[in-house]
N, C-alpha and C positions, 0 to 999 in steps of 0.2 A: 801171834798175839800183839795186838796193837797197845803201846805203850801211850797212857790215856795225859800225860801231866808231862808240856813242855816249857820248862823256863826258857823266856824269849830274851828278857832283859832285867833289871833291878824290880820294873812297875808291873809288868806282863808275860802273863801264863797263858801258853794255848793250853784248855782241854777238850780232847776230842770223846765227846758221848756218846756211846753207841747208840744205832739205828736199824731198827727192824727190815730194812730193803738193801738194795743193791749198794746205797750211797755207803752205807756200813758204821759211819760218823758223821756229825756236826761239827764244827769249828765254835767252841765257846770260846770267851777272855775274860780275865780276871784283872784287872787293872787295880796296879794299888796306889793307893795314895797317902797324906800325910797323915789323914784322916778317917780312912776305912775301904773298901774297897767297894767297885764296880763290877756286875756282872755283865757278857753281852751275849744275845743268843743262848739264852743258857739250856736249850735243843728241847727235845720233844719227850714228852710225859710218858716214862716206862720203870719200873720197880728198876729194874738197870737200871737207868739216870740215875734215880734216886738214893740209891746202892753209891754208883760212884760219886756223886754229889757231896753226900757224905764224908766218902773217903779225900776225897781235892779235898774238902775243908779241915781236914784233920790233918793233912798233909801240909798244906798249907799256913797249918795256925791260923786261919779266918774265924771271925766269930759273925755269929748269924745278927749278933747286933749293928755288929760295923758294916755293916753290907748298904751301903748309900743307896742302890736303886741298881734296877735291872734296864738294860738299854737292849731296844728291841729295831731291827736294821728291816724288820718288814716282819708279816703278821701269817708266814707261811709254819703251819704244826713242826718242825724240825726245828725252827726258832722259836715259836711263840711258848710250844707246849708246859714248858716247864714255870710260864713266869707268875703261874698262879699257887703253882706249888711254893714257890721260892716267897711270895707276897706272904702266902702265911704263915711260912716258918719264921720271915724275918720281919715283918711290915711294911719293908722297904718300898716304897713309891718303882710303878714300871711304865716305862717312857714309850714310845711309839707315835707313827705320823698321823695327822687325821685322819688320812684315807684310809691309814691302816687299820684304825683304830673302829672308821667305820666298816670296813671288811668282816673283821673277827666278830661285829655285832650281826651283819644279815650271814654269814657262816655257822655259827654257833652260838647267838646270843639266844633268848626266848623268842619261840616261835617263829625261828628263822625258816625262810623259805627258798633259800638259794640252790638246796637240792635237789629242791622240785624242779627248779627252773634252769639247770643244769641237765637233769636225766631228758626233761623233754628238750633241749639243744642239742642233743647224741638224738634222740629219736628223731628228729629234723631233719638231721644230718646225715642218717643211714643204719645208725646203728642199732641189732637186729633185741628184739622184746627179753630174750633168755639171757644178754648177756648185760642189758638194761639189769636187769634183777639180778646180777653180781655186780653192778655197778652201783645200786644200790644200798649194798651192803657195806662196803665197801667204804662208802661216801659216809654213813652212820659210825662207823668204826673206828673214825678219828676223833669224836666227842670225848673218848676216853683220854684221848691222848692228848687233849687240851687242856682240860679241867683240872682242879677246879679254875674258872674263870676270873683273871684278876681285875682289878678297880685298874684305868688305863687313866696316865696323864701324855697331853696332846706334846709333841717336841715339834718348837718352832724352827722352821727353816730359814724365817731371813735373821736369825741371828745369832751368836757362837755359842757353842753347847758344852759343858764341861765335862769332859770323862777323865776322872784322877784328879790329876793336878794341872791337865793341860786344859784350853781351848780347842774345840773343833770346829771347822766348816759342815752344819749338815746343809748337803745336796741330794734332792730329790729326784730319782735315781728310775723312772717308773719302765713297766718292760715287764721283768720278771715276774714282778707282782707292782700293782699301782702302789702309791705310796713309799717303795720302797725307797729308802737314804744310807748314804754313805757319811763318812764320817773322815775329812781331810782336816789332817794335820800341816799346816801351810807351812810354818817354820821348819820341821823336819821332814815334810816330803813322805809325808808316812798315811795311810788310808785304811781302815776299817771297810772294805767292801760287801761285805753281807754276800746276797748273791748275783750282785750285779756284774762282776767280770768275778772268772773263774779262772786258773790256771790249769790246763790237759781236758776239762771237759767244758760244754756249754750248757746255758743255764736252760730251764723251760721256761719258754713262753707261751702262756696258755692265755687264750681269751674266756673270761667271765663275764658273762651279760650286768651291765649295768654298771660297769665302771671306767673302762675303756675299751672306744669302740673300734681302735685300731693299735693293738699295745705291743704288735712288732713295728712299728713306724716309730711310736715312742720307745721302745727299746734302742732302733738304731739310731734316734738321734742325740738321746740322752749317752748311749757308747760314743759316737764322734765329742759329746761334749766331753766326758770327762778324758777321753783319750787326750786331750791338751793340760790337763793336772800336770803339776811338780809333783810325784807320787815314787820316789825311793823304792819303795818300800810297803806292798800291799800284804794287809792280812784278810783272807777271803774265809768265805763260810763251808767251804769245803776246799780238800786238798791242801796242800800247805801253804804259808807265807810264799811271797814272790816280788821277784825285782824287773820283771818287767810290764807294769799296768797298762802305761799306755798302748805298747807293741800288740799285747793280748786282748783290748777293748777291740783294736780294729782287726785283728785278726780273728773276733770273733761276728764283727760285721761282714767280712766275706764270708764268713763260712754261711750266713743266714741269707747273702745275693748267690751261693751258690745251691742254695737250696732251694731258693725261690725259682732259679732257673730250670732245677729240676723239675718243680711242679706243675711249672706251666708247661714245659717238654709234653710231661704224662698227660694235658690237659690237651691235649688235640681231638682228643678222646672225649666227652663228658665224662665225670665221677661224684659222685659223693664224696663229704670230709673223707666219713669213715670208709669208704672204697679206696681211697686214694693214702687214707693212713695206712691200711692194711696192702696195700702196694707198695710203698716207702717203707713200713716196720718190720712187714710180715706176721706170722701169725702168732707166734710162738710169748709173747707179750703177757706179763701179768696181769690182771687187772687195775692192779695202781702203776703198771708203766703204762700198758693203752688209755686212760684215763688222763693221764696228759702227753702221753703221743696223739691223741683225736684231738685234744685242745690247741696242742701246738698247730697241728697242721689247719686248724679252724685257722686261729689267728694271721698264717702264712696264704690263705684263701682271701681272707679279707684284705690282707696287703693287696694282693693282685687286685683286687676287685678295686677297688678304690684308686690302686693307678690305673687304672684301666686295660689292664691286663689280661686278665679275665675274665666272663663274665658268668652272672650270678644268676639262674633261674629255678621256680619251684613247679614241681610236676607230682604230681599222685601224692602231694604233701609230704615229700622231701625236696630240701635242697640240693642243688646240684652245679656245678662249676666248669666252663668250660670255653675255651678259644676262639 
């Protein structure tokens, strides 16, 4: 039984919200202040959240009026989901980067069409019409768990952003998701990381058409950047607080140059994304982990392609990659 409410300090609560997958929790924070308190991340929309949401506030002594605003570290449904539910219990204003803000609009806004043009990028790429149509499904299946969709205000990056009582540096953080910002605290060495460095696992990096066209290139340069923080002290969006940010940014740059090594290995060969995920992941995959094991390995294709690594051709109208 995971124990969901940890006091961190006098100002800061981690709650961990349960999650319908593998991940099992989100990492939210509760930030208090002189004045009312901050939510971040406050995870993804499920009768559970809402259940414990509930109970953190009652626990907590929070009132739904003192709730200053929801601060949102990227616009992926484990963070995003709940900051619509939260908008209209409290009215509270919820913050987010433009990119992100524009994400969440061609994701789930009216008339969004990003599904479409995702299922036909796996079609591209290899993957076969039956599983297309649980990919489908799938993809539909998180509107629920976003909604209702809140009013967003844009959080600017070139200058200090308040959460509590403090100032923060956001740094735009892209990779994981475009858009994505951290949030350093310069005086104490202390970092809100969302999901951009993780301690014990790595994040995904999935390529989405039309936002960025190489976002493991930006993943590893924006990790060497912030690997040089004064960072004490990281609280990440999964698994617990940690003290080593820097060590773990660049240690999660290797682990993505030894992956890349792997793939052009297999590439002596031509493959497809999805030939070549399912040679790396195997079979055995749900449909929301293959869904971004084919994106990641997308993304790690285009790295190669682009250094010139590999190369890239289209035959019987799929793509395909190869040495």
């Amino acid at each position: 039984m995971i124990k969901p409410v940890h006091i961190l300090d006098d100002s800061l609560v981690q709650v961990k919200v349960p999650l319908p997958f593998p991940l099992r929790w989100v990492n939210s924070y509760v930030v208090r202040s002189r004045s009312g308190w901050t939510v971040i991340d406050p995870g993804l929309h499920t009768p559970e959240a809402e259940t414990l949401w509930g109970q953190v506030m009652t626990e907590l002594d929070l009132s739904p009026s003192a709730l200053e605003k929801i601060v949102l570290t990227h616009h992926h449904p484990d963070h995003y989901g709940l900051s619509g539910w939260f908008q209209q219990l409290t009215s509270a204003p919820v913050h987010i980067s433009g990119t992100g803000k524009a994400q969440t609009a061609a994701l789930w806004g009216e008339g969004e069409t990003i599904s479409v043009t995702l299922l036909d990028l796996f079609r591209r790429h290899g993957m076969e019409e039956a599983t297309l149509e649980q990919m489908k499904d799938h993809m539909t299946g998180f509107i629920s768990q976003v909604s209702p969709q809140p009013e967003l205000t844009v959080i600017r990056a070139d200058e200090l952003y308040r959460i509590g009582d403090r100032l923060y540096r956001p740094i735009v953080t892209p990779g994981h998701a475009a858009g994505h910002l951290i949030f350093h605290d310069e005086e104490r060495a202390r970092v809100f990381c969302g999901d951009h460095v993780l301690p014990q696992i790595t994040p995904n990096v999935s390529y989405i058409p039309g936002f960025d066209e190489n976002p493991l290139r930006s993943y590893l340069d924006s990790l060497e950047e912030v690997s040089r923080l004064e960072a004490e002290l990281a609280y990440p969006g999964h698994r617990e607080p940690f003290r080593t940010f820097g060590t773990r940014a660049l240690e999660i740059v290797r682990h993505h140059e030894d992956r890349l090594e792997a793939m052009e290995q297999k590439l002596a060969e031509p493959h497809t994304s999805y030939a070549l995920c399912r040679a790396l992941f195997g079979d055995r995959l749900s449909i929301h982990q293959l869904r971004f094991a084919l994106s990641e390995t997308i993304a790690h294709l285009l790295y190669l392609r682009d250094a010139g690594r590999v190369r890239e051709l289209e035959r019987d109208g799929l793509i395909w990659y190869g040495r």
